[in-house]
C-alpha positions in Angstrom: 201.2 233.3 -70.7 203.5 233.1 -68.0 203.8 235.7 -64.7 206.3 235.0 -62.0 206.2 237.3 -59.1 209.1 237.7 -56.3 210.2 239.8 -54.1 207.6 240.0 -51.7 208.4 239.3 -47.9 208.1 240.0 -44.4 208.7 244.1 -43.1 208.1 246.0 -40.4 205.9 249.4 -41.5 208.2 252.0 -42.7 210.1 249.5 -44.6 210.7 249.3 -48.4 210.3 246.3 -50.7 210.8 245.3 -54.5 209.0 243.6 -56.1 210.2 241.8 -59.5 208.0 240.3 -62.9 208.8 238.6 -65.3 206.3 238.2 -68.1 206.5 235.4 -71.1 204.2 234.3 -73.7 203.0 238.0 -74.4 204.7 240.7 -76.5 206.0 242.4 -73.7 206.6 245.5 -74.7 203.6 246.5 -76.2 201.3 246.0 -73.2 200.4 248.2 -70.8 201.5 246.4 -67.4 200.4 246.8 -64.0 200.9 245.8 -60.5 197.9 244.4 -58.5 197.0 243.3 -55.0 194.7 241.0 -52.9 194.6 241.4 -49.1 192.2 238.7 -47.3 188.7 239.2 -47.5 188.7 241.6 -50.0 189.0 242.3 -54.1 191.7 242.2 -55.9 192.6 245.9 -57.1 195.0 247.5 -59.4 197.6 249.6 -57.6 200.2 251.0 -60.1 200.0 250.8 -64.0 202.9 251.7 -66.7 202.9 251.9 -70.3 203.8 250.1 -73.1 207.2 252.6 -72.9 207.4 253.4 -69.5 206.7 256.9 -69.8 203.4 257.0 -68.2 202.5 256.0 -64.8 199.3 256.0 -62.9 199.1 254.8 -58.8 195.7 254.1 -56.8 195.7 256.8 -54.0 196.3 254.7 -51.4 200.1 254.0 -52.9 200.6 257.2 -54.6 203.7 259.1 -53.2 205.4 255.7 -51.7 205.2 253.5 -54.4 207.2 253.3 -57.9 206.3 251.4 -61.0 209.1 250.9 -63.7 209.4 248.6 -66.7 212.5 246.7 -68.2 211.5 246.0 -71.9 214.8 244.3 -72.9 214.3 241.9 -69.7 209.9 241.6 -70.0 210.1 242.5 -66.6 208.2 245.0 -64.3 209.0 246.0 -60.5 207.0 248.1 -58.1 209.3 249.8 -55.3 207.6 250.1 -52.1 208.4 252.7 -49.7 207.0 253.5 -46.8 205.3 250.2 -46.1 202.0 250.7 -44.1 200.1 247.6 -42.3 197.6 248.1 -44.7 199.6 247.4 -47.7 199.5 243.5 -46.5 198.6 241.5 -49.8 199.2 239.0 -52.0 200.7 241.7 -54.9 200.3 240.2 -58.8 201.4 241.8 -62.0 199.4 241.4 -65.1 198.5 243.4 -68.2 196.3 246.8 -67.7 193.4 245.4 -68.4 194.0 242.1 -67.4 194.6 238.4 -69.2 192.7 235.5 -67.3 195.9 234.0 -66.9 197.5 235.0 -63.3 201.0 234.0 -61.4 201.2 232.8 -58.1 201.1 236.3 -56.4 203.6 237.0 -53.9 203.0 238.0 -50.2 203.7 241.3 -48.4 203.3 241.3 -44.9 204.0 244.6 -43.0 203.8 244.7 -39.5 203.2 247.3 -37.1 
């Protein structure tokens, strides 16, 4: 299994991000995917989920109303728009299955300043 995240960065709060996965070495399509995130010092929690279609969506309340999960089957890729970047949303963000594999990517960072 293979997980590359990108799209992380540097913004100040307020700003918006995307972040891009791409998944290989699973059957993509039929796994429920989601995004998670590690900020220092703390657990690693599940932010944003989607399923195996795309039609259902679930989002931590922390994220809910700023951030977007969506899926790209044909491309075994998953994205998480963030809007409305808050300071607290710093993290090392990594996608994974819902319910997930032991195998994990790099992560990448989101720093949001105030």
């Amino acid at each position: 299994v293979q997980l590359v995240e990108s799209g992380g960065g540097l913004v100040q709060a307020g700003g918006s991000l995307r972040l891009s996965c791409a998944a290989s070495g699973i059957v993509f399509s039929i796994n429920r995917m989601g995004w998670y995130r590690q900020a220092p010092g703390k657990q690693r929690e599940l932010v944003a989920s989607i399923s195996s279609g795309g039609g259902t969506t679930n989002y931590a309340d922390s994220v809910k109303g700023r951030f977007t999960i969506s899926r790209d089957n044909a491309k075994n890729t998953v994205y998480l728009q963030m809007n409305s970047l808050k300071p607290e949303d710093t993290a090392v963000y990594y996608c994974n299955t819902n319910g997930p594999l032991p195998d994990w990517g790099q992560g990448t960072q989101v720093t949001v300043s105030s």
